[in-house]
N, C-alpha and C positions, 0 to 999 in steps of 0.2 A: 552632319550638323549635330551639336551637343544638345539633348534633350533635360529641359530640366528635371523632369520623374527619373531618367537615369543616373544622374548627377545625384541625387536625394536619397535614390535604392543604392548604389555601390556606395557613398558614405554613409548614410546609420550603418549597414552591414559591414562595411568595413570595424565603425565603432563599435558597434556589438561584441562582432570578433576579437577586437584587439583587448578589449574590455574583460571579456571570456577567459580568454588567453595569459592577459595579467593577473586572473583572480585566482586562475589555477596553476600557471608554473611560476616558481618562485625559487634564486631572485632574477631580477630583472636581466635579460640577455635580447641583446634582438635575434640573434639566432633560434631563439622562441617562437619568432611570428613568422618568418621566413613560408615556413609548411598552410599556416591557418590563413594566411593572408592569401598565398597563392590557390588553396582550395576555393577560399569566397570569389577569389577574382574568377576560376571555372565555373562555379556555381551561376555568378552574373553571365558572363558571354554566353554560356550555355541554351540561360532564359533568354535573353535578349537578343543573341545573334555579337555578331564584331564591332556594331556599331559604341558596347560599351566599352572597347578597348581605350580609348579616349578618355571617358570619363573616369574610368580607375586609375587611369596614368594621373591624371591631375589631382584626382580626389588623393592618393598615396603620396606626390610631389606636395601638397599641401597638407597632409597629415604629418610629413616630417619637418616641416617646417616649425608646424607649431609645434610641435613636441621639443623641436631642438630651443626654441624662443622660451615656448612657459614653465617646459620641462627640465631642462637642461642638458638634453640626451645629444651625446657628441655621436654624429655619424660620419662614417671614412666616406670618401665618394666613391670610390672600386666598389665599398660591401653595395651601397647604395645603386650604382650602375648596374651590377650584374645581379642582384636580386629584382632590380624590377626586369630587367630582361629576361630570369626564370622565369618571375608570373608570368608574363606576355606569352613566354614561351608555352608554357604548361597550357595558360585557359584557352590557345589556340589550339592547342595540341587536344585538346580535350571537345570542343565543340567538332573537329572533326570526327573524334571518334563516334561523337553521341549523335552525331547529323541524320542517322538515318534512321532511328530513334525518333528524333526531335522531330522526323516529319511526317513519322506515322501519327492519324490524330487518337489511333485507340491507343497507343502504348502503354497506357496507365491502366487500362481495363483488361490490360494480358500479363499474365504474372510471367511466362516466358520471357516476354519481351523487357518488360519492369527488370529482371533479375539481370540481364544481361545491362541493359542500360546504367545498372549499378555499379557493376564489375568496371567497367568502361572508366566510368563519373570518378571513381575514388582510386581504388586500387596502382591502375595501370598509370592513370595522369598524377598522383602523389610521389611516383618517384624523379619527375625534374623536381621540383624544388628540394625532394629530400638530396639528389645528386648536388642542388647547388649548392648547399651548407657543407660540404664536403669541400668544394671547390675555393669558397669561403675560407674555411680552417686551411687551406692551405699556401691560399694566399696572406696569411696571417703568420705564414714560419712556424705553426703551429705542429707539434706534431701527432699524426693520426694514432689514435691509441684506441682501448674498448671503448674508454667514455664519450667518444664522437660514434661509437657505434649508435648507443641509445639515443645521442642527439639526431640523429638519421632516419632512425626509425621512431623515435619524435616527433619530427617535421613530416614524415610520410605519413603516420596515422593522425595527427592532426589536419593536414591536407584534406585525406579523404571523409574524414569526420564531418568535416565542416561544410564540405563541398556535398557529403549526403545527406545532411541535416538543413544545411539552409537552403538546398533545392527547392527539396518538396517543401519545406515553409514557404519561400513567397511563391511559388507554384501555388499551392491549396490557398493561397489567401485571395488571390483573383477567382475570378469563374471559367471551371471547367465542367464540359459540357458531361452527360450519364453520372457524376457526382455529388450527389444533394451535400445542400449549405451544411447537416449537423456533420457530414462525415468529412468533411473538409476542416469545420472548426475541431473534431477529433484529432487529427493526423498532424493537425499544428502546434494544439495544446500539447497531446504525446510527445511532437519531435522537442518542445522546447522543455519539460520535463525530464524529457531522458538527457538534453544537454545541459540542461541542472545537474541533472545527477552524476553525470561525467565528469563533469567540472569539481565537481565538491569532491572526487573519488580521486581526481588527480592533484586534487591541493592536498590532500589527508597524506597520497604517498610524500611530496613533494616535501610538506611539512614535517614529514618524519625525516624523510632523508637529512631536510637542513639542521633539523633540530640535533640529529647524530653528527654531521656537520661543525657545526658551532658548537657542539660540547666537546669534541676532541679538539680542535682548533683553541678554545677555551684552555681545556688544557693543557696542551702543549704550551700556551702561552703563559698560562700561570708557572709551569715547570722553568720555563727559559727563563722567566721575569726573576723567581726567585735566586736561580743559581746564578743570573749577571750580579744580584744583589750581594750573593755568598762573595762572589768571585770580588767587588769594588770592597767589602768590607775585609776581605782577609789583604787586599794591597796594601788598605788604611792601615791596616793592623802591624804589618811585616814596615812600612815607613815608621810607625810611630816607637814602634821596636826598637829600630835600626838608630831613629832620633833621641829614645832613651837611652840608650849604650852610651851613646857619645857626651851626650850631658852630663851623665856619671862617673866617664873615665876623663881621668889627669891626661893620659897618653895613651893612642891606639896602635899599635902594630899591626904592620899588614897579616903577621898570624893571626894576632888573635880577632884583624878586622874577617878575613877569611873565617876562620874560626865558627863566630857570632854570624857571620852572615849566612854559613852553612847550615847555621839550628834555624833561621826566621825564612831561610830560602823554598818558597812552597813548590811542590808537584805539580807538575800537569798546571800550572799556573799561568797568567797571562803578563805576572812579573819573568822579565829574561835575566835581567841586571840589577845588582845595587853597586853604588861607588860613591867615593868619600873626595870633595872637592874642597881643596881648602882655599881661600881668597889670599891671593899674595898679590902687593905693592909691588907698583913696576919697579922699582930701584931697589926692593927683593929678589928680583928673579936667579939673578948670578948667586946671591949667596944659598937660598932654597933649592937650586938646581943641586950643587954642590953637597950641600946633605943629604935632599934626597940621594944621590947616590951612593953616598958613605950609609945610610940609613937602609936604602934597597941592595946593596950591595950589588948595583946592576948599574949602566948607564941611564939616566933622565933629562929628559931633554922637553921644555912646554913647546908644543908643537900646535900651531895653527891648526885649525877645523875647517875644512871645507877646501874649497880650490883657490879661493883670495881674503884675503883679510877685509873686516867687516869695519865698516868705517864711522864710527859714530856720530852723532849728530853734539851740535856744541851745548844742546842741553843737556845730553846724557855723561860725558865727562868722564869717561872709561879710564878710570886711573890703578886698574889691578888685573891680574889674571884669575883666572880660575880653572887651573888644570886639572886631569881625574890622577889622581894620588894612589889611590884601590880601586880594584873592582873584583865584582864579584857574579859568576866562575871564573876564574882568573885566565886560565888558559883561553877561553875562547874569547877574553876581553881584554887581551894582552896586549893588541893594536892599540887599543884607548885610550890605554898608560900615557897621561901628558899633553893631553887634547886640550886645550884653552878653549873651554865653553862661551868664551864675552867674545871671540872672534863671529858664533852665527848668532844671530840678531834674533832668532825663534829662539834660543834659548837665551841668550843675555837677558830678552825681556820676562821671560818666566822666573830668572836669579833675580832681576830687579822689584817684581812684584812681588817673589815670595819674601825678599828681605823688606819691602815696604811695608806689607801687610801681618809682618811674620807668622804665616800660616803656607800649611802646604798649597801649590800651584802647578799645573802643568803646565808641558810647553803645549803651543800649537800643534797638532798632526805634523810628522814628517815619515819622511822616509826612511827605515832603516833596512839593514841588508843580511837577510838570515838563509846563510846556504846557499849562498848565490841567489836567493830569490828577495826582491826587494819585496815589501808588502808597509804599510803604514805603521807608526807608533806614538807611542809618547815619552816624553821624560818629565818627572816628578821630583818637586826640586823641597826640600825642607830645610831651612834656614837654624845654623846652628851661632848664638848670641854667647860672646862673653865666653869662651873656651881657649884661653891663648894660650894654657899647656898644648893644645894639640894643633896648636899651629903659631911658631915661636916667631913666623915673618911677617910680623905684622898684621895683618886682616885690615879693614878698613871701618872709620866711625862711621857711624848715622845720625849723630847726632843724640845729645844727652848721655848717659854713661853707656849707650850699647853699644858693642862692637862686634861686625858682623868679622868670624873669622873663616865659615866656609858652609859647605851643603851636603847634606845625606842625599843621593837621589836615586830614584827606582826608574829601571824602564820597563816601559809595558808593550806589549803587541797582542792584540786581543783574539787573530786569526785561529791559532793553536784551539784554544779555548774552545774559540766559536764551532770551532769544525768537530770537537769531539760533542761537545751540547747535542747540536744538530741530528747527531748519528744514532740515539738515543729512541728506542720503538718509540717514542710518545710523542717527540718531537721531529721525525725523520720526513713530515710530510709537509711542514714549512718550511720556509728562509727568513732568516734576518738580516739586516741592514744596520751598522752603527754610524751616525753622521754627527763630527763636529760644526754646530750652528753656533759657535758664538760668533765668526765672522759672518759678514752678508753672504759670502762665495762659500755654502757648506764644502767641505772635507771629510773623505768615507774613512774613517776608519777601519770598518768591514764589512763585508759583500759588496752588490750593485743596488742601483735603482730597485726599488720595489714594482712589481707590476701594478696597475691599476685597472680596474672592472674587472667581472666576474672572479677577484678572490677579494678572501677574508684580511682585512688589516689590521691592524694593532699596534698603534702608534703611545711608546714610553717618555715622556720629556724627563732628563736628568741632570742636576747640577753637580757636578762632579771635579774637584780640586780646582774650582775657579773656571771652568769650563762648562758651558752648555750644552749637552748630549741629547741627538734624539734617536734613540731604539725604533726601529718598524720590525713587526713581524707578519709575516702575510703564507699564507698558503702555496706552496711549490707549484701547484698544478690550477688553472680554475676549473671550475667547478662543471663547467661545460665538457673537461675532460676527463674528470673523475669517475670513475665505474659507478655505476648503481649498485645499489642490493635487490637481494630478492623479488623485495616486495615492490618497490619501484617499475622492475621488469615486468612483475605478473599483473601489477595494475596497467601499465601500459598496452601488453598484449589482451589482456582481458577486456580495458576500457573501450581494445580497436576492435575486436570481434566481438563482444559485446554490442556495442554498438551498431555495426554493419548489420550486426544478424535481427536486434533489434528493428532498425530501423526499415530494413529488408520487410519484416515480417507484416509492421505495420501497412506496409506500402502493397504489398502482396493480400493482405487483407484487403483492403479497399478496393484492391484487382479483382480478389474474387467476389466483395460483396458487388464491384460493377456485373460483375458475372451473371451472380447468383439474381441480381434485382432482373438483370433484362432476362435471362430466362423465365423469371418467376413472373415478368410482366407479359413475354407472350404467350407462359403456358396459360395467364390469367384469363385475355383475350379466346382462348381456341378454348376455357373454359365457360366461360360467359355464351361463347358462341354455341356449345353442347350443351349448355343449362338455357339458353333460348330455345335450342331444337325440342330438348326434351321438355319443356314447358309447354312449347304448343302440340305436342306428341301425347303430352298427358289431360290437357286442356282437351284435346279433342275425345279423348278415351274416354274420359269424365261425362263431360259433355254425352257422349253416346249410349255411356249406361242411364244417366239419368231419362235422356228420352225417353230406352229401351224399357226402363222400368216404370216409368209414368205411361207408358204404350200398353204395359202387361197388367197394370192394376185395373184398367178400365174393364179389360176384358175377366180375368178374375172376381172383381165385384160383382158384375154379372151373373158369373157363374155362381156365387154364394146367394144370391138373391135366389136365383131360379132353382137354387137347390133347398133355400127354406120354404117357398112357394110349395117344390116338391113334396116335402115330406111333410108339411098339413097336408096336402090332399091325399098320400099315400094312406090306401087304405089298408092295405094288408104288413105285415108285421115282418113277412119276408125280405120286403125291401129298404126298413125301416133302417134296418144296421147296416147294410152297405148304401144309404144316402148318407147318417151320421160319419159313416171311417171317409166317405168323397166330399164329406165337406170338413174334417177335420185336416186331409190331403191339400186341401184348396188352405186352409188357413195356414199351416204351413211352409206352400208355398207365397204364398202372401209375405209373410214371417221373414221369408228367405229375399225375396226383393225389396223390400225393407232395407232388410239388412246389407244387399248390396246398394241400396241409391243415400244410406249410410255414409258406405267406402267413399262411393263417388263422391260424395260429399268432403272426409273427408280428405280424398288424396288433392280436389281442386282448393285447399283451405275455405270452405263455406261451412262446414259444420261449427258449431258456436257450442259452447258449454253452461248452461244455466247457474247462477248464484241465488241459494236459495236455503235459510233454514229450517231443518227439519227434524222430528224427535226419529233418531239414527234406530233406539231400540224397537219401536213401534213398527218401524221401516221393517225389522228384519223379522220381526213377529209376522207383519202381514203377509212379507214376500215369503218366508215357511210356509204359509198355509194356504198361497197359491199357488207356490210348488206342486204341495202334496196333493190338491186335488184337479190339477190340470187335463185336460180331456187331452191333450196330444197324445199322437201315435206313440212315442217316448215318455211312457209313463216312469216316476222317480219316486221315490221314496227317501227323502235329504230330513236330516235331521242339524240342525242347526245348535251349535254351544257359543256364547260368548259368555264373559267373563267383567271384574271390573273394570280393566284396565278401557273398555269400549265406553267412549263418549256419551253423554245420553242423546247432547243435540249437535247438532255439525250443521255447515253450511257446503251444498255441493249442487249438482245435476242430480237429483233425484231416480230423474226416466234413465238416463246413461248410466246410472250404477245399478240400476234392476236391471238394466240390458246387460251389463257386464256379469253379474252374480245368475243371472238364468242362464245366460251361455256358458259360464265355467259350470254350472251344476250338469247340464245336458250334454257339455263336452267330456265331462268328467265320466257320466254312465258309457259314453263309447270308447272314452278310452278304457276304463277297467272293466268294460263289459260287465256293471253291475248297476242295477238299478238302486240298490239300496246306497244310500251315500250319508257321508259325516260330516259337515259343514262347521269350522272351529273359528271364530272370529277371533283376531285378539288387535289389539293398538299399541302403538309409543308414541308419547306426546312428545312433544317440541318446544323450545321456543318460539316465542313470537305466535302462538295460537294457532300451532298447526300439529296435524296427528297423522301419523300413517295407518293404515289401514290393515291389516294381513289375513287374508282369507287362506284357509286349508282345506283341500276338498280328499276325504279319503276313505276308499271301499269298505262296505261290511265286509268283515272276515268269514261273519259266521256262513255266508252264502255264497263264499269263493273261497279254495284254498291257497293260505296267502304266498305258499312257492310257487305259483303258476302266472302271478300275479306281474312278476318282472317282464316273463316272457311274451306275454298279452302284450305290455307297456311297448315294449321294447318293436312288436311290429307295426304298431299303428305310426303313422305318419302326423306327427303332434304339432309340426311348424303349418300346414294346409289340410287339417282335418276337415273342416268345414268355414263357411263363410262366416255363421256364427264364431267360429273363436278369433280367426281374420279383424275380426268388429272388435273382441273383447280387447284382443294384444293392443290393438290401435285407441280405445281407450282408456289401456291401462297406460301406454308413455302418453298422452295429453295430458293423464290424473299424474303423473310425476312417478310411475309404477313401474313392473313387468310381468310376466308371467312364467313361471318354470314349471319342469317335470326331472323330481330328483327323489332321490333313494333315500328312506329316512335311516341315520346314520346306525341308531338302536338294532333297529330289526333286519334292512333291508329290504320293509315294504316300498312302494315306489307312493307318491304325494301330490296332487296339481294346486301349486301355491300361484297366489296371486298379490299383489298392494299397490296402493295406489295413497292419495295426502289429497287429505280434504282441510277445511278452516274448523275449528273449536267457534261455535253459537253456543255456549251457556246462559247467555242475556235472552235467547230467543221468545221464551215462555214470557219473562218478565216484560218483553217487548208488546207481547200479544195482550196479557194480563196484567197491565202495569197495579203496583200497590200505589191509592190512592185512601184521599179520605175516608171511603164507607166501612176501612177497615176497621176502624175505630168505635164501629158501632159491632163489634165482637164478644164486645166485654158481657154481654151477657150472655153469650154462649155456652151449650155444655157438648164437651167430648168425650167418649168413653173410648179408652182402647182395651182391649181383649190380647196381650199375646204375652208368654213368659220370654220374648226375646228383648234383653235389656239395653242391647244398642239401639235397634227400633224404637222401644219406648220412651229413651231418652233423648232421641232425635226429633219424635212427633210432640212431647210435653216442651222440650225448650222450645220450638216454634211457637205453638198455639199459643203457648205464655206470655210470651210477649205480645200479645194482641191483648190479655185480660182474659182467658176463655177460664173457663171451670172444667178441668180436666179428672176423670175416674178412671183409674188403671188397676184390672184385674188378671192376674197371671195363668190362673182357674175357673170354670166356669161351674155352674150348680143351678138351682132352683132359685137359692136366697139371692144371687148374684142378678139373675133377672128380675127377681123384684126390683132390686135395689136399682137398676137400670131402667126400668116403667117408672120407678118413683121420682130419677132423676130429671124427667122430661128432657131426655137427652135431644142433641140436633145433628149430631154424626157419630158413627159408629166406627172406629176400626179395628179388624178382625184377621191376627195372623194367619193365613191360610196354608195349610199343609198336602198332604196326598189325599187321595178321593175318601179314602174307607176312615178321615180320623175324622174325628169332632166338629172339626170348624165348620165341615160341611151340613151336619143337621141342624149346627146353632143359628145359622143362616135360615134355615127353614123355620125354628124357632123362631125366632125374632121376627119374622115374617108374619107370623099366626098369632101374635100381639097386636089385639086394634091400637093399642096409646103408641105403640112405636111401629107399628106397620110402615111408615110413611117414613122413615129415619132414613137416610143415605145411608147405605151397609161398603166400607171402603176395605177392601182385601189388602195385605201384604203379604206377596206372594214372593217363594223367592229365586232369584234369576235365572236357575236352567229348570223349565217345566215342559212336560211333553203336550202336543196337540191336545190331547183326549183331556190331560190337567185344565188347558185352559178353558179350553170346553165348558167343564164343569165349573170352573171358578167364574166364568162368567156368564152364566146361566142362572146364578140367584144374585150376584154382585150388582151394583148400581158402578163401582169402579174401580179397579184394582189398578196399586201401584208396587214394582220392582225391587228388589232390595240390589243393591244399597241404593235408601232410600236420597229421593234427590229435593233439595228446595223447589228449585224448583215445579216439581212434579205437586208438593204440597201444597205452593200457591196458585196452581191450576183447579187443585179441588178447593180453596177458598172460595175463589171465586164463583167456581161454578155451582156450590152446595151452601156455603153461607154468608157470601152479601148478597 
C-alpha cells in the first residue's frame, strides 16, 4: 500500500534535487539528472525499506509528465524506460548492500560502522546509473569519446553526493534515539550548507566552461557570418562586372568574352561559371545556328536541356530560345555550348522574372554535376536590355521601347567554399547548413539537418538575388561530448571527495560525540556513586573528630582549672614554674584541638566566615604586640612593616585572619628555626572594592647565617608541618588566597608568603560616627597643630576648615609659642610625634604642667612604621594618636570623640 508521507518525502526530494541539479549544471541535458535522481531514489529505499519503490515510480512518471506539458522537455521513451529501470536497479542494489547496517540500531554511534555504511550508500551503488548514461549515448549512435568520460563520472559523483547528503538529512530530522535534538539540527544545517556550497562551486565551473563555450562558438560564427558575406558580395561584384562589359560593348567575341571573364573569374570561389545567353526567335534559330558557326568556327547546334522538352503553359507563351553562346572556363563547360535554358522550367522562370523585374535573379536549387559528383547549385540570371549589336537575331520586346536581347549568368555551388570555411582553426568545431526557404518544401544547398539539443545554434536569414536563404550554424559535437578543462575536472573531483570526506566527517563526529556523551555519562554515574561513598567516608570522619575533640575539651578544662587552683595554693616557688610551663602545655594543647574541630568543621562545609568591618591597621598593631608578648612555649619575636598601599578599614572575619597570621608567624619560627621574624604587609586594590592582601614572613639574618638558611628550609616538611598551618592553607583558598615557600629571587634567601582578598569598608568609621548637625556647632573652636611636616598640616587645616574652627599652625616650638598657646584657649592639640629622645616627647610633658591647658586632648601624628617600645612611649602621655598618611576618616573619629 502507497503511504501518503512516502508519496510527500520522494517528491519534495526528488524536487529538491532536480532543482539543485538545474542550478548547478548548465545547459540543460537530462543526462544531468540520470546520477542525482538515482542517488535520492537509494537515499529513500534505503530510509524506508522497498515499499518506496512504488512511490518514486509514479512520483518520477509524474514529474515527466509535467515537465514535458509546462516545460516543453521532449523525452524518447527507450531514454525514459531504461533510466527508471537503473534507478530501480541501483536503490535495490543499494538497500541490499546497507541491510545490515540499516539493522544495527547503534550504527550511527560507531564511526567503524558509519564509514563503511558510506562507502556502501555512495561510491559502490553510483556506478549503475553512471554505467546507464553510457548505455544511453549509445543507444543514441552517439559516439563514445572523453567527453562522456566526465558525463560518467558526473552522474557517479552526483549519485553518491546526493545519496550521502540527503540520507542523513531526513534521517537526523526524525528521532534518533542517544542523539540530542541540537546535534541532529547540527548535522542537517551542515549537510544542507555544504550542499550549497557544492552546488554554487559546480555552477562557477560550469559557468566558465560555457561562457569559453559560447565565446568560441561566438566566434567562429562571427568569422563564418562575415566571409558568407565576403563570398555573396564578391559574386554580386563579378555579375555586375560581367553586366557591365556587355552594356558597353557594340560586339563580344568569344575571346575577348573568355578574356574578360578570366580578369572577373575569382579563386577558390563558390562562382564555377559565367555564360552569355542570347534570346533568339524561334524563326531565328536556322539562321543564328548558321552564324554561330561561321562565327565559332566550330559546329552549333541549340540543344534541348534535360531528358524531354518543357512544355509551357498557354500563359507563359515561350516564343524564343535561349542557348548558352559562351561560357566561361570553356573547356570544362564545352558540353553547355547550345543548351536552350526555356526548355527547364527552374530556369525559364528565373529568365522570366529577371527580365520582368530587370534585376539579378536566381534560379531555384538544382542539381549540378562536378566530377562526377552531383551536389546542389544555382544559376544567376542578369538581364541585358536594348544591345542588338550583340545579338543581331532579333531578341524579343516587352513591351515599350525595351528589348530583351539575352543574359549574363553565373553559376554558383557553395560546397567548395563551405568546406575550406569550415577547415579553418576557429571554425573547425561547427557545421553549417544552407537552406533554400523561399518554397514551402526548403532545399539544402549545403550540409544536413542541423542537430538539435545539447549544441549551440545560430540561425542567419538572408535575401539573396530574389531568393530566401537561411544559414544554421551549430556546434559539431554537443556539449555533452565535449572534453572539459582543467578546472571543470578538478572541481568535479574535488566537489566528490570533498564532499564525501566532509560529509563522512561530520557523521563521524556525531559517532564519536555518541561515544564520548555515553562514556562520559557512565563515567558520570560510577562518579556520583564514589563522591556519595566518599561523602559519607568523610561525613563520618568529621563527624568523629568533632565528638573526639568536644570529648577532649572537657577533660582539659578541667585540668586548667585544677591547675590554677594548684598554683594559688602552691606554696613553695619550686613548683611554681613547672605548674606555669603544665598549664601553658595544656593551653596549647587546647589550641591544637581547636584547631583540629576547625578542619572538621571545615572539611563537613559547617565552618562560616564572619562579615565584618574593622580598622585593618589597629588590627595589626594589636595582633604585634600579642605576638610579642605571648607566654607559649614558642616564644617569637615578629616585627611587623606595612606600608600605604594597606587599607585602613576592610570588611572580613576578623578571629580567621588572626588565626591565619598567628599560625603563619609560629609556622614560620619552625620552619627557619628562628624566633626572631619580619612580618611585611603590603596590598593591591581592585575593582569593584576588593584588595588582596600579601603577607611576607622572613628570618632575622642577623641570628642565623643566611647560607644555611635553604638547607634548614629545604628539610622541613612545609605541606603537614603542623595542624596549625593545615587550618592556615585551608583559610587562605576560602579567603580567595595561598600560601607558598620560595627563594627570594635577589639573594636566595627562602620566604613564607601568604594572600588572601578581603572587601574595602572606608564608609565604616563614617557608619559608626556619622556627620550630623552638632558639627556645625565647631565654629567656635580652636586647633593648634605643632609639626613642620606640610602635607600633615595641610590635610588637618582643610578639614577643620571647613567646619569653621580657628586653626594655629607652629612648625617650631619655644617658650613664646606656648604662651601663645595658653592665650589661645585652645580645644585640641596636635603634635607630630618623632623617635623617643627628640622634642615632641617633653613638649607633651610640657603642656601637661600647664593648668589653662592641662585638660586639652594632646593628638599624636605619628608615623607608620614605629617600633613596640615607640608606641609605648607615644601613648603613655597621648590622649590619641593617629598614622600617617593621615586618613578622613580617622579625623572624624577624633571629632567626635574630642569636640561635639
Amino acid at each position: 500500500m502507497i503511504k501518503a508521507t512516502d508519496m510527500f518525502t520522494s517528491l519534495v526530494s526528488f524536487v529538491i534535487v532536480i532543482t539543485v541539479v538545474n542550478f548547478s549544471l548548465s545547459p540543460f541535458s537530462l543526462l544531468n539528472f540520470f546520477g542525482a535522481i538515482a542517488g535520492a531514489s537509494s537515499a529513500l529505499v534505503v530510509l524506508k525499506g522497498p515499499r518506496m519503490l512504488l512511490s518514486i515510480l509514479l512520483n518520477l512518471l509524474g514529474i515527466h509528465l509535467v515537465a514535458a506539458y509546462y516545460f516543453n522537455v521532449v523525452f524518447n521513451a527507450e531514454y525514459v524506460a531504461i533510466g527508471l529501470l537503473a534507478i530501480m536497479l541501483q536503490s535495490v542494489w543499494t538497500a541490499q548492500l546497507t541491510s545490515d547496517e540499516m539493522k544495527d540500531v547503534g550504527w550511527l554511534s560507531s564511526r567503524e560502522k558509519l564509514s563503511r555504511f558510506l562507502i556502501k550508500l555512495g561510491p559502490l551503488s553510483g556506478l549503475v546509473s553512471a554505467s546507464a548514461v553510457i548505455i544511453l549515448i549509445l543507444i543514441s549512435n552517439q559516439k563514445v569519446g572523453v567527453g562522456y568520460l566526465y558525463t560518467f563520472v558526473l552522474n557517479w559523483s552526483l549519485s553518491q553526493l546526493v545519496a550521502i547528503f540527503l540520507l542523513p538529512t531526513l534521517l537526523f530530522i526524525g528521532d534518533i534515539p542517544k542523539v540530542s535534538r541540537n546535534k541532529r539540527a547540527q548535522v542537517v544545517i551542515a549537510s544542507v550548507l555544504a550542499a550549497i556550497a557544492l552546488s554554487i562551486l559546480f555552477r562557477v565551473s560550469q559557468n566558465d566552461y560555457q561562457h569559453k563555450r559560447i565565446d568560441d562558438f561566438s566566434l567562429a560564427v562571427n568569422q563564418l557570418t562575415n566571409e558568407i558575406d565576403d563570398e555573396i558580395s564578391g559574386i554580386s561584384q563579378s555579375i555586375n562586372a560581367l553586366h557591365a562589359y556587355f552594356d558597353a560593348s557594340e560586339y563580344v567575341s568569344r575571346a575577348e568574352f573568355e578574356q574578360f571573364a578570366s580578369q572577373i573569374y575569382p579563386e577558390h570561389s563558390s562562382v564555377i561559371a559565367f555564360a552569355w545567353v542570347p534570346v533568339i526567335q524561334k524563326n531565328q534559330k536556322v539562321s543564328f545556328e548558321d552564324w554561330a558557326r561561321i562565327d565559332n568556327s566550330e559546329s552549333f547546334n541549340i540543344k534541348q536541356l534535360g531528358v524531354g522538352p518543357y512544355t509551357p503553359s498557354k500563359e507563359e507563351q515561350i516564343s524564343f530560345h535561349a542557348p548558352i553562346y559562351y561560357a566561361y572556363p570553356t573547356i570544362e563547360n564545352q558540353q553547355a555550348i547550345g543548351l536552350d535554358l526555356v526548355t527547364d522550367r527552374a530556369r525559364y522562370m528565373a529568365m522570366f522574372n529577371a527580365a520582368k523585374k530587370n534585376q539579378t535573379v536566381s534560379s531555384p536549387p538544382i542539381p549540378l554535376i562536378d566530377q562526377a559528383v552531383t551536389s546542389p547549385g544555382m544559376v544567376i540570371f542578369t538581364p541585358i536590355f536594348n544591345a542588338s549589336s550583340l545579338n543581331p537575331f532579333g531578341g524579343i520586346a516587352l513591351g515599350g521601347n525595351d528589348n530583351l536581347d539575352g543574359f549574363v549568368i553565373a553559376v554558383i555551388q557553395l560546397k567548395e567554399v563551405i568546406d575550406e570555411l569550415i577547415k579553418s582553426p576557429v571554425a573547425n568545431k561547427v557545421t553549417i547548413n544552407v537552406q533554400d526557404v523561399t518554397n514551402p518544401e526548403p532545399f539544402y544547398l549545403y550540409g544536413v539537418p542541423a542537430p538539435t539539443g545539447e549544441h549551440l545554434i545560430h540561425t542567419i536569414e538572408r535575401f539573396e538575388f530574389s531568393r530566401f536563404w537561411r544559414i544554421t550554424i551549430s556546434e559539431r559535437t554537443s556539449w555533452v561530448a565535449q572534453p572539459r578543462n582543467w578546472l571543470n575536472w578538478g572541481v568535479l573531483i574535488g566537489c566528490t571527495l570533498g564532499g564525501i570526506l566532509y560529509q563522512l566527517l561530520i557523521l563521524l563526529m556525531t559517532a564519536y560525540s555518541s561515544e564520548l556523551n555515553q562514556k562520559v555519562s557512565d563515567k558520570t554515574k560510577e562518579l556520583i556513586l564514589q563522591k556519595e561513598d566518599s561523602e559519607k567516608q568523610n561525613k563520618a570522619k568529621s563527624q568523629f573528630l568533632i565528638n573526639l575533640s568536644n570529648e577532649l575539651k572537657t577533660p582539659i578544662s578541667a585540668l586548667s582549672g585544677l591547675l590554677i587552683q594548684l598554683n594559688e595554693s602552691a606554696k613553695n616557688d619550686k613548683y611554681s614554674g613547672l605548674i606555669e610551663k603544665i598549664n601553658s602545655v595544656s593551653s596549647n594543647l587546647k589550641q591544637s584541638i581547636d584547631t583540629l574541630s576547625d578542619l572538621s568543621e571545615i572539611e563537613s562545609g559547617k565552618l562560616e566566615f564572619q562579615q565584618h568591618g574593622f580598622d585593618f591597621h589597629l588590627f595589626l598593631q594589636q595582633l604585634e604586640t600579642m605576638l610579642n608578648v605571648s607566654t607559649d612555649l614558642l616564644l617569637v619575636n615578629v616585627r611587623f612593616q606595612f606600608d600605604e598601599s594597606v587599607p585602613h578599614y576592610v570588611t572580613g572575619d576578623k578571629l580567621r585572619i588572626q588565626q591565619l597570621i598567628v599560625a603563619l608567624v609560629h609556622n614560620g619560627a619552625l620552619i627557619f628555626n628562628n624566633n626572631k621574624l619580619s612580618l611585611t604587609v603590603n596590598a593591591h586594590r581592585h575593582q569593584r572594592g576588593t584588595v588582596t592582601i600579601f603577607l611576607v614572613i622572613t628570618p632575622d639574618k642577623e641570628e642565623l647565617d643566611a647560607k644555611t638558611i635553604p638547607n634548614m628550609v629545604v628539610e622541613q616538611e612545609f605541606d603537614n608541618l603542623t595542624t596549625s598551618m593545615t587550618m592556615a592553607k585551608e583559610i587562605c583558598q576560602r579567603l580567595g588566597g595561598a600560601i607558598n615557600l620560595a627563594p627570594i629571587a635577589e639573594t636566595g634567601d627562602y620566604m613564607l608568603s601568604a594572600s588572601f582578598k578581603l572587601k574595602l569598608d572606608d564608609s565604616a568609621q563614617q557608619l559608626t560616627y556619622p556627620l550630623d548637625n552638632s558639627l556645625v556647632e565647631l565654629s567656635d573652636k580652636h586647633v593648634v597643630i605643632i609639626s613642620d611636616d606640610e602635607t600633615s598640616n595641610d590635610i588637618i587645616s582643610r578639614y577643620f576648615s571647613k567646619f569653621g574652627c580657628e586653626l594655629y599652625v607652629y612648625e617650631v616650638i619655644n617658650e613664646k609659642v606656648l604662651n601663645e598657646i595658653t592665650l589661645h584657649q585652645c580645644d585640641l592639640i596636635f603634635i607630630a610625634c618623632f623617635s623617643a629622645n627628640e622634642n615632641g616627647f617633653w613638649l607633651i610633658d610640657k603642656i601637661k604642667s600647664i593648668n589653662e591647658i592641662s585638660q586639652v586632648p594632646i593628638v599624636g601624628v605619628a608615623p607608620q612604621f614605629m617600633s613596640a617600645e615607640q608606641l609605648n612611649i607615644i601613648q603613655s602621655g597621648l590622649d590619641f594618636y593617629i598614622s600617617k598618611p593621615i586618613k578622613l576618616s580617622a579625623l572624624t573619629q577624633i571629632v567626635h570623640q574630642y569636640l561635639s
